[in-house]
C-alpha positions in Angstrom: -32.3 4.9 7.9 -28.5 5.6 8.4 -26.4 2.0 8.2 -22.9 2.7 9.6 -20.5 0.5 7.7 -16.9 -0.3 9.8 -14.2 1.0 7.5 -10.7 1.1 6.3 -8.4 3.1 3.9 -5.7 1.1 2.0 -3.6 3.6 0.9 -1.1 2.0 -2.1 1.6 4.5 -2.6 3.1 5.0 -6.1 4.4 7.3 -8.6 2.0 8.5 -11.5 3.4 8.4 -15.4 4.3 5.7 -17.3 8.1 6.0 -17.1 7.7 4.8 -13.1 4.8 1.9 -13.9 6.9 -1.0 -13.4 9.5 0.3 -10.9 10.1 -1.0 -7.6 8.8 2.2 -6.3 5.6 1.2 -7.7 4.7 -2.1 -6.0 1.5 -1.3 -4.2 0.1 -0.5 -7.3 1.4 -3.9 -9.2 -0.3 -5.6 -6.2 -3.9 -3.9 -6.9 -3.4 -4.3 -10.8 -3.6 -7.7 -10.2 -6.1 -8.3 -8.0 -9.4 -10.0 -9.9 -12.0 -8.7 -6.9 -10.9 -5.2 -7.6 -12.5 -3.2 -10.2 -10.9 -1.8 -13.3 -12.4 1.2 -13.0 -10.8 3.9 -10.6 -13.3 7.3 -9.4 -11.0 10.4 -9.7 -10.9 12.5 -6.3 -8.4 13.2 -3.6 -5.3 13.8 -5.7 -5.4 10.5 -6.4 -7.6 7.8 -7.7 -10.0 5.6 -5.7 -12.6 2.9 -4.9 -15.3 3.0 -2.6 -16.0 -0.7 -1.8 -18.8 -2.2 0.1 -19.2 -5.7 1.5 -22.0 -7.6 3.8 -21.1 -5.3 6.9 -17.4 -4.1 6.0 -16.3 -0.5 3.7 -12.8 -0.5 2.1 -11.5 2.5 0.6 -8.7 2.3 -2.1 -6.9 4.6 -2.7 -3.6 5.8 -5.1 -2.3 8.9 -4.8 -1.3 10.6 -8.2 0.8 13.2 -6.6 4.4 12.5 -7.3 5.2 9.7 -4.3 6.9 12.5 -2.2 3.5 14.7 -2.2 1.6 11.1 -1.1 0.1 13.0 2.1 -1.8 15.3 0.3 -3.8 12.8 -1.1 -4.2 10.1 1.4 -5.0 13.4 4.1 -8.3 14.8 1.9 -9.2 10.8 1.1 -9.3 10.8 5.6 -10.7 14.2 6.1 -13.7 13.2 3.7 -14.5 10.3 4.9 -13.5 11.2 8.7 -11.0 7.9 9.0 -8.6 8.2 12.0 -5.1 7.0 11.5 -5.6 3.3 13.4 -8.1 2.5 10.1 -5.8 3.3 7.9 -3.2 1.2 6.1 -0.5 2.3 3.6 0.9 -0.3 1.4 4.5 0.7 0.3 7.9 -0.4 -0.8 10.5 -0.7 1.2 14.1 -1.6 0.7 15.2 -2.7 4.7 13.5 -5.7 3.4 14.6 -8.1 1.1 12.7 -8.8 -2.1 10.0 -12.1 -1.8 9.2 -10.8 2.0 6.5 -8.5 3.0 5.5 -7.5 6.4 2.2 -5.4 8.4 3.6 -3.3 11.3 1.8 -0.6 13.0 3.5 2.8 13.5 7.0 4.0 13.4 8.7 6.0 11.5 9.3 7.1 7.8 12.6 5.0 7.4 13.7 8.0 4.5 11.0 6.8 2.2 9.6 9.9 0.9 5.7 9.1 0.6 5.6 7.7 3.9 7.5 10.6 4.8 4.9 12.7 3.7 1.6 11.0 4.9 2.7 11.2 8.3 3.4 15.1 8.3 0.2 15.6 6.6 -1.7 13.5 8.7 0.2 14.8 12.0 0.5 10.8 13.2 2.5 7.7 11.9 0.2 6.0 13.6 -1.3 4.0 11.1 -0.7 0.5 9.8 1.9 -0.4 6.7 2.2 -3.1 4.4 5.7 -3.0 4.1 6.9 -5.3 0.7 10.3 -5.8 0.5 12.7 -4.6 -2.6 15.8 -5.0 -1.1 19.0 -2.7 -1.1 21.1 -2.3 -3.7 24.1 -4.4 -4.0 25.7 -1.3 -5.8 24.7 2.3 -7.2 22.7 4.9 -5.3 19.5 3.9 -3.3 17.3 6.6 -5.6 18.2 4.5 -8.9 17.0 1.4 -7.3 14.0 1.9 -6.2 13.2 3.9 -9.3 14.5 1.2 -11.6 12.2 -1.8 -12.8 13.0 -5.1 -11.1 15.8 -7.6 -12.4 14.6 -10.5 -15.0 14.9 -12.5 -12.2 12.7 -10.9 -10.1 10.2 -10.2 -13.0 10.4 -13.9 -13.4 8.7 -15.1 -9.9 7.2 -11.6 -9.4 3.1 -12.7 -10.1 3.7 -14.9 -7.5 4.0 -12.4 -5.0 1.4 -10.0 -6.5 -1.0 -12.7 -6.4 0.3 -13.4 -2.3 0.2 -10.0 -1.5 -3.4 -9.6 -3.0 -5.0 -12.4 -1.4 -3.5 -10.9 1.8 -5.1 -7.6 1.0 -8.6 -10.1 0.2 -8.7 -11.8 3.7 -8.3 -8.1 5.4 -11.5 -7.2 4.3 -12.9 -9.2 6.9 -10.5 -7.9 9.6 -9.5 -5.6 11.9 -6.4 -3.7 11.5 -4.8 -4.4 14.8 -5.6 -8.1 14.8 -4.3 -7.9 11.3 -0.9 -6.7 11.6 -0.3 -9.1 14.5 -0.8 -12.0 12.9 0.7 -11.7 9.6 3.8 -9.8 10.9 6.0 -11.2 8.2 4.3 -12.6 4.9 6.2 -15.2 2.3 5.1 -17.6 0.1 5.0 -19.9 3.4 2.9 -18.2 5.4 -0.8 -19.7 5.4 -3.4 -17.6 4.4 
């Protein structure tokens, strides 16, 4: 007997090698270090590395890319292909600096906003639309875009920043037993107010 399992891809969007492991660019993956329910064990497959996880009557599929972030679509494209996803079950969780630092936000479609991962997922996949968890970094108040994002956050930021991993994860917790669409409605913008 087949049993059909509803599923989603969380795509978390990073850059591999260890200068880059605490940058800014590398949020989605601070976010899945530091979720408990996750494993600490990652399967190696689509570029990238990934867990196949089941629940009562839901599948979730992480995944992190280990191209360099501006390849990001090769990986997340094979992880779809395999396991024949269309682009409305798919979330990708990136950084993004039109938001400022301590906010987060789920939108559905839209553009690539010159962040090169997202950029590249939806050439690959030949659709942007798919569902983002956008988490804000913030612009810089000085120096080029490129150093900011690749830079590790300010003391201050490191300071309060477990907080928001541990928000951002519980989010990512509760969407395993929800729809996408529903999802991104309701938790539009995400801070440490927002009830879970």
């Amino acid at each position: 007997m087949i049993y059909y399992f509803p599923m989603k891809v969380i795509a978390l969007l990073g850059n591999p090698g260890r200068q880059y492991q605490n940058t800014r660019h590398n949020y989605p993956w601070l976010v899945a270090d530091s979720m408990s329910w996750l494993s600490s064990g990652w399967n190696e497959k689509f570029k990238g590395l990934y867990q196949d996880l089941r629940f009562d009557d839901e599948r979730l599929i992480f995944l992190k890319p280990m191209t360099q972030m501006n390849l990001s679509g090769q990986s997340v494209q094979a992880a779809m292909a395999f396991y024949k996803i269309m682009a409305r079950d798919l979330l990708v969780a990136h950084d993004d600096i039109e938001l400022p630092f301590g906010q987060a936000a789920f939108k559905s479609g839209g553009g690539h906003g010159g962040h090169n991962g997202l950029r590249s997922v939806i050439e690959l996949l030949g659709s942007s639309d798919f569902y983002r968890l956008r988490l804000g970094i913030g612009r810089p108040l000085h120096g080029p875009v490129a150093s900011h994002v690749l830079g590790r956050f300010s003391s201050e930021e490191e300071a309060v920043l477990p907080r928001y991993l541990e928000l951002y994860g519980a989010f990512l917790h509760k969407l395993r037993d929800s729809d996408l669409k529903s999802f991104s409605a309701e938790y539009s913008k995400i801070n440490l107010d927002t009830p879970l």
